[in-house]
C-alpha positions as CSV (number, residue, x, y, z in Angstrom):
1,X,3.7,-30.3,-157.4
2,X,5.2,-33.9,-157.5
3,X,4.8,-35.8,-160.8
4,X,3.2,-39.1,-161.1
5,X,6.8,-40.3,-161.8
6,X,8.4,-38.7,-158.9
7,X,5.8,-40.1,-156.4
8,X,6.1,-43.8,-157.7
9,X,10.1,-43.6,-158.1
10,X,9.9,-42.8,-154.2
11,X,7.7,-45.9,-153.9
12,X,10.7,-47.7,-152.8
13,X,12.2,-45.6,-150.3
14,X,9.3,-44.8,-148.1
15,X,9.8,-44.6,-144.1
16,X,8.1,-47.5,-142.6
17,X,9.9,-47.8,-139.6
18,X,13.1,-46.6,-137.3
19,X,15.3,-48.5,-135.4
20,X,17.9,-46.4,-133.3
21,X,19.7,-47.0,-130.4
22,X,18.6,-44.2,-128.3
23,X,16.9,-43.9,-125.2
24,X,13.7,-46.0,-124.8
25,X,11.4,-46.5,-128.0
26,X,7.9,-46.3,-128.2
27,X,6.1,-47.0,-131.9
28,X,2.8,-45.6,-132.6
29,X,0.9,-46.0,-135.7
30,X,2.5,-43.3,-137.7
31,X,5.4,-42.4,-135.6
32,X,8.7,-43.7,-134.1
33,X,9.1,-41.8,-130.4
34,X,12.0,-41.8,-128.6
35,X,12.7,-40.9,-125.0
36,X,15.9,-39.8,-123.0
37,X,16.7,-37.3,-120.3
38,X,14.0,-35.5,-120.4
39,X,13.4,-35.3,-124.4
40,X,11.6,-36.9,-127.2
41,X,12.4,-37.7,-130.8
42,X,9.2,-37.9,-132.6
43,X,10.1,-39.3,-136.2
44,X,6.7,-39.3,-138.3
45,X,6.8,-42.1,-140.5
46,X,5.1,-42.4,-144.5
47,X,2.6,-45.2,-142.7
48,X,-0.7,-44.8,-143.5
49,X,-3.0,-45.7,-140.5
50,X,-7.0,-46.0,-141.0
51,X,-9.7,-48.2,-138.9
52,X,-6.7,-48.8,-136.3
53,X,-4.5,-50.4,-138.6
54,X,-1.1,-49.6,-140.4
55,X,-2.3,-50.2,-143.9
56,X,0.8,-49.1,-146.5
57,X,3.3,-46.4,-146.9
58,X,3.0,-42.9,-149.0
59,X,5.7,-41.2,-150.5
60,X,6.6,-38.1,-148.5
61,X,3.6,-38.5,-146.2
62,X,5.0,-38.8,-142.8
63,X,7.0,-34.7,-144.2
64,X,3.7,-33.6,-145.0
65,X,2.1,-34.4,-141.5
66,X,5.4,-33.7,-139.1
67,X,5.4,-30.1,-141.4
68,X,2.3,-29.4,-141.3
69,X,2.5,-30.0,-137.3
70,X,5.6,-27.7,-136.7
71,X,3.4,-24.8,-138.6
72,X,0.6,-25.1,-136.6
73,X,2.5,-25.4,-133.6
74,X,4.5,-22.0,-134.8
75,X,1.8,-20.3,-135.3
76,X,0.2,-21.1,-131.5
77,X,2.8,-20.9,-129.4
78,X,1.9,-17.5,-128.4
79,X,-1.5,-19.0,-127.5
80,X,-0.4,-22.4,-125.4
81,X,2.8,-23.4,-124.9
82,X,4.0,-26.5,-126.4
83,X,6.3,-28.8,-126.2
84,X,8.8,-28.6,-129.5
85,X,12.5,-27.6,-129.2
86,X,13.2,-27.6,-132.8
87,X,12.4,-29.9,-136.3
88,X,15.9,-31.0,-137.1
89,X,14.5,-33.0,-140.4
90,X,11.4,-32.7,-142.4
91,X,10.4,-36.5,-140.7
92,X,11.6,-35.4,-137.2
93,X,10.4,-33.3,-134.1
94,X,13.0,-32.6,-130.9
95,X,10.1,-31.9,-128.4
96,X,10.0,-31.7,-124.3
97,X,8.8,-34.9,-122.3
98,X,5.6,-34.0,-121.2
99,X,2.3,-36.6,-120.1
100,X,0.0,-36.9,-123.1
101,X,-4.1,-36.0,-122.8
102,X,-4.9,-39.6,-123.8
103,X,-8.1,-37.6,-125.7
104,X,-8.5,-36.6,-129.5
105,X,-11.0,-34.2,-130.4
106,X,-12.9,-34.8,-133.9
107,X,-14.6,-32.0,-135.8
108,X,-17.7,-33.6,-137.7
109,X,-19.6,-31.8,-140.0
110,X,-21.5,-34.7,-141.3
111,X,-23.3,-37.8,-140.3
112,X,-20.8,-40.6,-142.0
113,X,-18.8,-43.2,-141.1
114,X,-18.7,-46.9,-140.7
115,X,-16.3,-47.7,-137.8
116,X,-17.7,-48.0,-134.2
117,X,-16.3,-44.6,-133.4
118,X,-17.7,-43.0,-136.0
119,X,-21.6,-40.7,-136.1
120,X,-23.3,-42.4,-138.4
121,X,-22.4,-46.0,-137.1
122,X,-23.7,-44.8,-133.9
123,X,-27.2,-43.2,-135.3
124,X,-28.0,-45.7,-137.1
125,X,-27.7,-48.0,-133.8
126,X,-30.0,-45.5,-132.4
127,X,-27.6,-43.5,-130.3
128,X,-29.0,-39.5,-130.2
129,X,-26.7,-38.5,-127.7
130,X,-23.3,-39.1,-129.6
131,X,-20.8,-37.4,-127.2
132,X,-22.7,-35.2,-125.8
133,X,-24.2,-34.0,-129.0
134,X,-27.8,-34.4,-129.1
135,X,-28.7,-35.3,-132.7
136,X,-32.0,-34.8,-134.4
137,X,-34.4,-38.1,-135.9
138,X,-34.6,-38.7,-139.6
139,X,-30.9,-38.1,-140.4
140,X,-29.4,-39.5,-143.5
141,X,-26.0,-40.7,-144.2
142,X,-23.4,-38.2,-145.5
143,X,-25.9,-35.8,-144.4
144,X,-24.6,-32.1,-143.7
145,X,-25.5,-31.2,-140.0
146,X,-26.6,-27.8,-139.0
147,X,-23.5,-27.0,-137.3
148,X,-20.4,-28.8,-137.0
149,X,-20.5,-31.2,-133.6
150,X,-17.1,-32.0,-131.0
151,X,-16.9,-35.6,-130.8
152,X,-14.0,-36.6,-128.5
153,X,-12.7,-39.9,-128.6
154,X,-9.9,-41.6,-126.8
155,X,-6.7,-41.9,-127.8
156,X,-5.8,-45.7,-127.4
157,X,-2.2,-47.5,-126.7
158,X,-0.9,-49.4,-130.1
159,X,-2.9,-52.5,-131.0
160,X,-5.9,-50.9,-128.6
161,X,-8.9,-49.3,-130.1
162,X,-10.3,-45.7,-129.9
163,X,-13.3,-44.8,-128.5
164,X,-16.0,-42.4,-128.7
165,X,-16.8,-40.4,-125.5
166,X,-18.4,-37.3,-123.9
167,X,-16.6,-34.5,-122.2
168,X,-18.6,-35.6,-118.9
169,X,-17.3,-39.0,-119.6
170,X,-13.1,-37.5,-119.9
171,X,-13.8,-36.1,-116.7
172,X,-15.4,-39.1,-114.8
173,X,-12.7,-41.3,-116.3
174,X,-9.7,-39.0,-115.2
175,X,-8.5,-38.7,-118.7
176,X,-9.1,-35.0,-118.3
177,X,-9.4,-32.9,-115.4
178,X,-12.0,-30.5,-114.9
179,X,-10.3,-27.4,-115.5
180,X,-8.7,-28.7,-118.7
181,X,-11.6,-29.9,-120.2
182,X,-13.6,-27.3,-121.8
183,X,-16.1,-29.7,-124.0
């Protein structure tokens, strides 16, 4: 556990941004990527992003996420394959070039929310079919559903926003095919 005084010593040495010389750069809202022959540097920064926006920087943040990504990744590879060749620094993943599925999937287990992607913004403009999910009248906000729902929502360039959308939709759009879509 890090102390209050740890955390705010660190204040001053977050990782906001990258700037190398190497290969073509591409920044995202958390992290720095970097392409060349055939390879990507993936450097997770300590920005915090929320509502499509960089809002700050956290202490430690961007080690927590890119850490807790290489253990999950670990511990499927024997499922999928994936594309990391090794995490050379807590902040930084050496991965494979691959194309990206320009599609996140979100887990909700309750109605809430207040951006335009989110359940309950929808609901409340009347929307029952939110992603495919068809959800019951008389709902409440921060209301526990009966069963968690897969809300898919795509995963927009920087400065572009996400958006909510149903399997059917990934497919018609080309985002997804068929085969790899299994909403």
């Amino acid at each position: 556990m890090l102390s209050n005084t740890i955390l705010k010593n660190q204040l001053k040495f977050t990782l906001d941004k990258t700037n190398f010389k190497l290969g073509k750069k591409y920044e995202g809202k958390v992290r720095d990527n970097y392409t060349f022959d055939g390879k990507r540097i993936i450097i997770t920064t300590d920005r915090i992003s929320a509502f499509d926006r960089v809002l700050c920087t956290i202490p430690f943040k961007g080690q927590v996420l890119n850490q807790t990504a290489a253990f999950w990744f670990e511990k499927t590879k024997n499922t999928i394959d994936n594309h990391i060749i090794s995490i050379p620094d807590p902040n930084v993943m050496l991965a494979k070039e691959c194309s990206p599925i320009p599609v996140e999937m979100v887990v909700r287990g309750y109605i809430t929310g207040v951006t335009t992607t989110s359940a309950w913004y929808n609901y409340e403009k009347g929307v029952r079919n939110f992603c495919g999910n068809i959800l019951p009248e008389g709902l409440k906000k921060n209301q526990k559903l009966a069963k968690p729902i897969i809300t898919p929502s795509t995963k927009a360039e920087h400065g572009a926003h996400d958006e909510s959308v149903s399997g059917e939709k990934i497919i018609r759009r080309g985002l997804v095919d068929e085969e790899t879509c299994i909403v």
